[in-house]
py3Dmol code that shows the C-alpha trace and the ligand (Angstrom):
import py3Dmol

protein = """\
ATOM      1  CA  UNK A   1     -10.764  -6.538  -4.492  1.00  0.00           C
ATOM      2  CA  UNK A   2      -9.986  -3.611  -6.562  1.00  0.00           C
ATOM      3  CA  UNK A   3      -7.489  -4.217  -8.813  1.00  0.00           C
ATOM      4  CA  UNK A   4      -4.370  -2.193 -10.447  1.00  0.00           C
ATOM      5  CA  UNK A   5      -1.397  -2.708 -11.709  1.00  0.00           C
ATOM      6  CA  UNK A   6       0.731  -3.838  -8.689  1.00  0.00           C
ATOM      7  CA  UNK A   7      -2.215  -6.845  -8.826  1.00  0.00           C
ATOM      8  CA  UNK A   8      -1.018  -7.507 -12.065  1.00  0.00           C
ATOM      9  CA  UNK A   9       2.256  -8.043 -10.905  1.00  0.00           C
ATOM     10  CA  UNK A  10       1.614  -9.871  -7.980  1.00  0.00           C
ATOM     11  CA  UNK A  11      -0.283 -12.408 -10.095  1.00  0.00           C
ATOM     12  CA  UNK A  12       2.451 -12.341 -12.662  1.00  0.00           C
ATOM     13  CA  UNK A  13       0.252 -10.920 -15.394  1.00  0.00           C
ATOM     14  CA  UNK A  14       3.226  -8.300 -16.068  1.00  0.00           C
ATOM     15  CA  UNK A  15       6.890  -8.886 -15.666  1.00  0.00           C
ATOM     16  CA  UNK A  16       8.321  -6.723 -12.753  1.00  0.00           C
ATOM     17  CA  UNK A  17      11.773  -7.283 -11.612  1.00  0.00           C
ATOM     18  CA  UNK A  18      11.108  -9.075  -8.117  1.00  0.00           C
ATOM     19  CA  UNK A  19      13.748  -8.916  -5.011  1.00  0.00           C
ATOM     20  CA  UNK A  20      11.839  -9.883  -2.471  1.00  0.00           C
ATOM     21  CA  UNK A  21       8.768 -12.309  -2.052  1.00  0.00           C
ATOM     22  CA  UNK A  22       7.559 -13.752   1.462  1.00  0.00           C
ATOM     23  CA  UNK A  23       4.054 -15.330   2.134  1.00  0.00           C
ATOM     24  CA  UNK A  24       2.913 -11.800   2.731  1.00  0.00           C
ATOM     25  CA  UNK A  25       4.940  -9.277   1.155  1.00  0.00           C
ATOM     26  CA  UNK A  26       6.268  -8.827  -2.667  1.00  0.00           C
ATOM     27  CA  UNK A  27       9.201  -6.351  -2.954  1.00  0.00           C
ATOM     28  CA  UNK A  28      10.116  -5.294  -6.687  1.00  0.00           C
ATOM     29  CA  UNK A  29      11.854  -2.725  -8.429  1.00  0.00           C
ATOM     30  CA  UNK A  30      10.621   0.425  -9.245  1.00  0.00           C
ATOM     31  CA  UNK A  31       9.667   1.514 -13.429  1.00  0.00           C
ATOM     32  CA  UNK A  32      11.098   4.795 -12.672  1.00  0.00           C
ATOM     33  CA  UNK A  33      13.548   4.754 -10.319  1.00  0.00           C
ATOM     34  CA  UNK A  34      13.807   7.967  -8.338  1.00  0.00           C
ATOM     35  CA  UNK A  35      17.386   6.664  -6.696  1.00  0.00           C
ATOM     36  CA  UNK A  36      19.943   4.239  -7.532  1.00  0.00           C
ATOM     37  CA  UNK A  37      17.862   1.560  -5.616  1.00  0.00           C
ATOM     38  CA  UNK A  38      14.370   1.941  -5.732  1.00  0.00           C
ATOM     39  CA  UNK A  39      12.153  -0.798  -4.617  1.00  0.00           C
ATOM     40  CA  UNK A  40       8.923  -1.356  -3.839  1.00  0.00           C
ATOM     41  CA  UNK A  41       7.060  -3.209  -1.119  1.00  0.00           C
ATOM     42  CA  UNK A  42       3.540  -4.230  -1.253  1.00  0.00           C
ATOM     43  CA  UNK A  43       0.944  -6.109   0.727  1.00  0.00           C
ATOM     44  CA  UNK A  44       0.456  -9.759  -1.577  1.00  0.00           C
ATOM     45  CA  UNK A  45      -3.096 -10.985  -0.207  1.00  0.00           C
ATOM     46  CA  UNK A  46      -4.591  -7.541  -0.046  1.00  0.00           C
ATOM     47  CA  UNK A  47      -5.400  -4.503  -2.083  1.00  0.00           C
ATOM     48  CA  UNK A  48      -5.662  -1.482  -0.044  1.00  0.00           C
ATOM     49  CA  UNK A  49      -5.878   1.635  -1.725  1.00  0.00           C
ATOM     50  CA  UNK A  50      -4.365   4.286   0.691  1.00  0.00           C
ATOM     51  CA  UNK A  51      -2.812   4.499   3.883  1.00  0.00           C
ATOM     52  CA  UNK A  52      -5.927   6.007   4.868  1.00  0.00           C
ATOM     53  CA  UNK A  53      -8.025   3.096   4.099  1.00  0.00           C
ATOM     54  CA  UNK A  54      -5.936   0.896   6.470  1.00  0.00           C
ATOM     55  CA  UNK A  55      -8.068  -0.840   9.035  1.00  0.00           C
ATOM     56  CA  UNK A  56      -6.564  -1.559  12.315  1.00  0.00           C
ATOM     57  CA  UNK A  57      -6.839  -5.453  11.876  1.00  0.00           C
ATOM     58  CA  UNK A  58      -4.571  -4.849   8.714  1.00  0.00           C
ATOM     59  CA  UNK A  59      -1.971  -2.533  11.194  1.00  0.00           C
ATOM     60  CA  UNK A  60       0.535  -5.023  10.851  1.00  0.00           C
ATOM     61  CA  UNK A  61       0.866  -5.170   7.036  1.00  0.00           C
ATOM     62  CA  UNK A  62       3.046  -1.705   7.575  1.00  0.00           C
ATOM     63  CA  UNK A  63       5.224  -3.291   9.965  1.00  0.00           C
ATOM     64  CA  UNK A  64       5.568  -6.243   7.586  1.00  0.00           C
ATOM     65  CA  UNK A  65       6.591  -4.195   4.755  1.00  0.00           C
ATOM     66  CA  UNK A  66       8.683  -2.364   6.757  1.00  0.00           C
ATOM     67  CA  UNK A  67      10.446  -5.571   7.516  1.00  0.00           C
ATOM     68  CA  UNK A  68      10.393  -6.633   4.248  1.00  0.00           C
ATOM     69  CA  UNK A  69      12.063  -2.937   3.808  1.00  0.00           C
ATOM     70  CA  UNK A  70      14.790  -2.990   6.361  1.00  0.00           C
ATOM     71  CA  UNK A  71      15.757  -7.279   5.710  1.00  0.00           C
ATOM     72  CA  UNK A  72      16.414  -6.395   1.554  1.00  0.00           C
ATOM     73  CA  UNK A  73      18.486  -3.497   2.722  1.00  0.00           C
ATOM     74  CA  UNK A  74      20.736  -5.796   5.126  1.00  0.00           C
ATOM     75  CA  UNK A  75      20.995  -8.305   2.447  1.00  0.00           C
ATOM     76  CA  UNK A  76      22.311  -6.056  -0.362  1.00  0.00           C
ATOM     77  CA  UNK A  77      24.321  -4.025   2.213  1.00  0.00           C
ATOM     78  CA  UNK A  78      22.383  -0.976   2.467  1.00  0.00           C
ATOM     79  CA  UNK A  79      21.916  -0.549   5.973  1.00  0.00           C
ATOM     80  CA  UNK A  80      25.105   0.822   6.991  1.00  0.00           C
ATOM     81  CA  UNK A  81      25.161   3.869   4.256  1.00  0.00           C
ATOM     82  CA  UNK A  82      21.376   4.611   5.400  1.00  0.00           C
ATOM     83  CA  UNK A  83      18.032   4.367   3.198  1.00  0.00           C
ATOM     84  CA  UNK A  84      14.563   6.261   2.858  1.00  0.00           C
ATOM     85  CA  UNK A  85      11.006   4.178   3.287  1.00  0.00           C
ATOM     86  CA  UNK A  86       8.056   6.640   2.133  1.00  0.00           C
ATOM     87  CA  UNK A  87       4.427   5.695   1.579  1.00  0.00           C
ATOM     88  CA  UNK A  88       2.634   8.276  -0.245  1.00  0.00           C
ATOM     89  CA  UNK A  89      -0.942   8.971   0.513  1.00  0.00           C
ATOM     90  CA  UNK A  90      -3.337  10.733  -2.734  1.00  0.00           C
ATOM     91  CA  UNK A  91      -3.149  13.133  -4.784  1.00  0.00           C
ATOM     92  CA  UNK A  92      -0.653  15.904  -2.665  1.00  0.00           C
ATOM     93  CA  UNK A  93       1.695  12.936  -2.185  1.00  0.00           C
ATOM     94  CA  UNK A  94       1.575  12.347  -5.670  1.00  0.00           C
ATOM     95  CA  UNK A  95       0.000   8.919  -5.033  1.00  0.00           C
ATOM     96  CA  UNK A  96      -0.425   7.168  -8.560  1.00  0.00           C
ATOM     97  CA  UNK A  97      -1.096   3.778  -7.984  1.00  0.00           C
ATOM     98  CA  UNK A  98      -3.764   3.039  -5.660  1.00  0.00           C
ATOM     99  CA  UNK A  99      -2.729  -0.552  -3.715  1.00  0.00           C
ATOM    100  CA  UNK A 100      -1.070   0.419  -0.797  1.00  0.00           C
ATOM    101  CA  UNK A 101       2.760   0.326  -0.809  1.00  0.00           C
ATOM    102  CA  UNK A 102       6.463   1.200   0.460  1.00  0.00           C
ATOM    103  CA  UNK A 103       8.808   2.991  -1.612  1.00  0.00           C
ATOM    104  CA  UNK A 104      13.159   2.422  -0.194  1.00  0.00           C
ATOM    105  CA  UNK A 105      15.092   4.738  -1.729  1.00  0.00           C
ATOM    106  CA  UNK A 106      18.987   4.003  -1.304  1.00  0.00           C
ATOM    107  CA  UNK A 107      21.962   4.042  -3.038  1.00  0.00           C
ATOM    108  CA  UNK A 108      23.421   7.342  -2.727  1.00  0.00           C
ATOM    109  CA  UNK A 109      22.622  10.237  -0.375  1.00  0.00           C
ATOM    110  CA  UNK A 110      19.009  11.455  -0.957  1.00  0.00           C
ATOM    111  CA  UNK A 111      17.769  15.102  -1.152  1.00  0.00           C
ATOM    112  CA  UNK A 112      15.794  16.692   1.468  1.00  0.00           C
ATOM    113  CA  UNK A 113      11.610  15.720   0.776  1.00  0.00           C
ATOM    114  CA  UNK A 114       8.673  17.220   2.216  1.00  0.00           C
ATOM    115  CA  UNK A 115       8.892  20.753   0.384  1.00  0.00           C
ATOM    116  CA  UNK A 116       5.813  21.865  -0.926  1.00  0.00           C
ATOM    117  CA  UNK A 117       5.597  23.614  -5.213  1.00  0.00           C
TER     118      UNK A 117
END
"""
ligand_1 = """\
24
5GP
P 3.262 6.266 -5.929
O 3.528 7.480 -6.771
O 1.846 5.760 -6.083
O 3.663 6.434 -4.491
O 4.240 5.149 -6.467
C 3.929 4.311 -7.524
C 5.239 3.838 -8.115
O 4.968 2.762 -8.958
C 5.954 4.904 -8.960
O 7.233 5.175 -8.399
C 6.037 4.266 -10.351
O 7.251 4.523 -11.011
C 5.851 2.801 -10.045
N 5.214 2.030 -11.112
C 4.112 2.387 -11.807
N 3.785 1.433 -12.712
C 4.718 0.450 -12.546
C 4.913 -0.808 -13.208
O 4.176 -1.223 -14.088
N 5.979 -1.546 -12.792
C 6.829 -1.127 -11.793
N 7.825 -1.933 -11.471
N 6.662 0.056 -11.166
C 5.621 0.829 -11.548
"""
view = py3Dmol.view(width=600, height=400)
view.addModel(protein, "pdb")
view.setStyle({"model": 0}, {"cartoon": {"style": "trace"}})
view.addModel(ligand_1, "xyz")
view.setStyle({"model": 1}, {"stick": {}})
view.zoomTo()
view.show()
């Protein structure tokens, strides 16, 4: 298993500031938050680079961390305002950690994305 820093955190090498935790999924908060909430969720048991290395036997890691997503943001009452999930893929994305995760943006009303420059 490669390894980066999100391993780190999952094996508690580094402190992180952890939400969420289920047998598959850990969800913690973002170093640099790009929103008033920003947390990320990430696959526990396996490191997967990019989006484009997923395997269909791993398909339903997405859906997991988009559950993992959508229960945090019911539990801290985020749903009803609206959030943002985004998974950046390399270098265009501006991809900088390389284990395969979910970013939810929330808080306050986000900016349009997608623009390229
Ligand atoms: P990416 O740009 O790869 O889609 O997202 C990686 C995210 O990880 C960035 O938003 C960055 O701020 C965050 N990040 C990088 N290093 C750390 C860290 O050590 N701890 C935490 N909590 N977040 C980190």
């Amino acid at each position: 298993m490669t390894d980066t820093i999100f391993g780190k955190i999952i094996r508690r090498e580094i402190p992180a500031t952890i939400v969420y935790e289920d047998d598959e999924v850990l969800g913690f908060k973002d170093i640099a938050p790009q929103a008033p909430v920003h947390v990320l969720f990430i696959p526990k048991n396996e490191a997967i680079p990019t989006l484009d290395d997923l395997q269909p036997s791993q398909a339903h890691l997405i859906g997991k961390l988009a559950l993992a997503a959508a229960e945090y943001a019911r539990r801290e009452g985020l749903a009803q305002d609206g959030y943002r999930v985004v998974m950046n893929c390399r270098e265009y994305a501006g991809q900088t950690v390389f284990h395969i995760h979910l970013h939810l943006l929330a808080g306050a009303p986000l900016g349009r994305f997608g623009t390229a420059g």
